[in-house]
N, C-alpha and C positions, 0 to 999 in steps of 0.2 A: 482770697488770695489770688493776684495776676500776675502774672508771668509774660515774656515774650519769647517766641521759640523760632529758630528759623530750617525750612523746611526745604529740602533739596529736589527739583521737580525730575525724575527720569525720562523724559523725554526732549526738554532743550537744557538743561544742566542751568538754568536759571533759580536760585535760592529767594522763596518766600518768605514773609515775617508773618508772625501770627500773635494776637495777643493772648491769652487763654486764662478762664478765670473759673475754678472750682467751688463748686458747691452742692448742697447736700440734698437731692433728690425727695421731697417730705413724702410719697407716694411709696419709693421702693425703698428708701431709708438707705442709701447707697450715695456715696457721691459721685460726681457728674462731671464731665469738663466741656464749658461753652468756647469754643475757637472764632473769634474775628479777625478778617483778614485787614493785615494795614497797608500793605504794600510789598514791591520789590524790594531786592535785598543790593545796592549796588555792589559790585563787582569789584571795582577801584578800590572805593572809600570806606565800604561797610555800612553806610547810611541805608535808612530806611526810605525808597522813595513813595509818598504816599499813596494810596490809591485814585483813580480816578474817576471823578462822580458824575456818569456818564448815563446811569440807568434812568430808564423812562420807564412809568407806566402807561402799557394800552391804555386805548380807549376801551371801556365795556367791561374792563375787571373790577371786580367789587374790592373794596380796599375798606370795607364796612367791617368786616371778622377781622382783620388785624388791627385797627383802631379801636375795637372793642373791648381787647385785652387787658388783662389788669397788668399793670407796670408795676406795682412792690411784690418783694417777694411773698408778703403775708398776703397780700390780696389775690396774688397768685396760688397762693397755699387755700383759703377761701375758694375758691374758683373751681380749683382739683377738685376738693371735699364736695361741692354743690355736686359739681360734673360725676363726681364717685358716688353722692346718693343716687342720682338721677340715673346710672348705668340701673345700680341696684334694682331699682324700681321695676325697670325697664324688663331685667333676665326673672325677675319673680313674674312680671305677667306675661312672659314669653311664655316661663314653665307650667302657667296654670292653663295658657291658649293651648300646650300640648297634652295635657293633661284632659282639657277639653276633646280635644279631636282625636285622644284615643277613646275617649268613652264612647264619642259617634262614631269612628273606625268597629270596634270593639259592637255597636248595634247594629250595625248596618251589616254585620256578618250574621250574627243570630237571625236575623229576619231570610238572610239568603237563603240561610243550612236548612 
């Protein structure tokens, strides 16, 4: 579901447009709401003036991890799960590298005493 909302800025009292589009978070099972901006809001008429496609990318910024990304939400949902085993993976051989270097903490004191 999208929606458009417009947003009052406190500081020059100029009114933004926003589109916003709700959906269900598959990770925290919560939903979520994405905001893109369209434009000003004029003043007169109420029209939305669009925004302005002015942004440049540097030279020397990698733009490789965001072309990367999966664009459906399933493949995004795919992606998380990968990304959530691979954390998994990760904090269990944390916990055995700690578990390790207490038993060498834990020697290296008996050999002291």
């Amino acid at each position: 579901m999208s929606f458009v909302i417009h947003i009052k800025s406190k500081k020059n009292d100029a009114v933004y447009a926003y589109e916003v589009e709700s959906f269900r978070d598959p990770v925290t099972k919560q939903t979520r709401q994405h905001r893109t901006y369209l434009g000003r809001v004029s003043p007169e008429t109420g029209e939305i003036i669009p925004k302005k496609e002015t942004r440049h990318v540097k030279k020397g910024n990698s733009t490789q991890a965001v072309d990367s990304l999966p664009t459906g939400s399933n493949e995004q949902s795919l992606a998380i799960n990968e990304l959530s085993k691979r954390i998994d993976l990760l904090q269990a051989q944390n916990t055995a590298i700690l578990t390790a270097l207490k038993k060498i903490a834990d020697a290296i004191a008996n050999i002291t005493q």
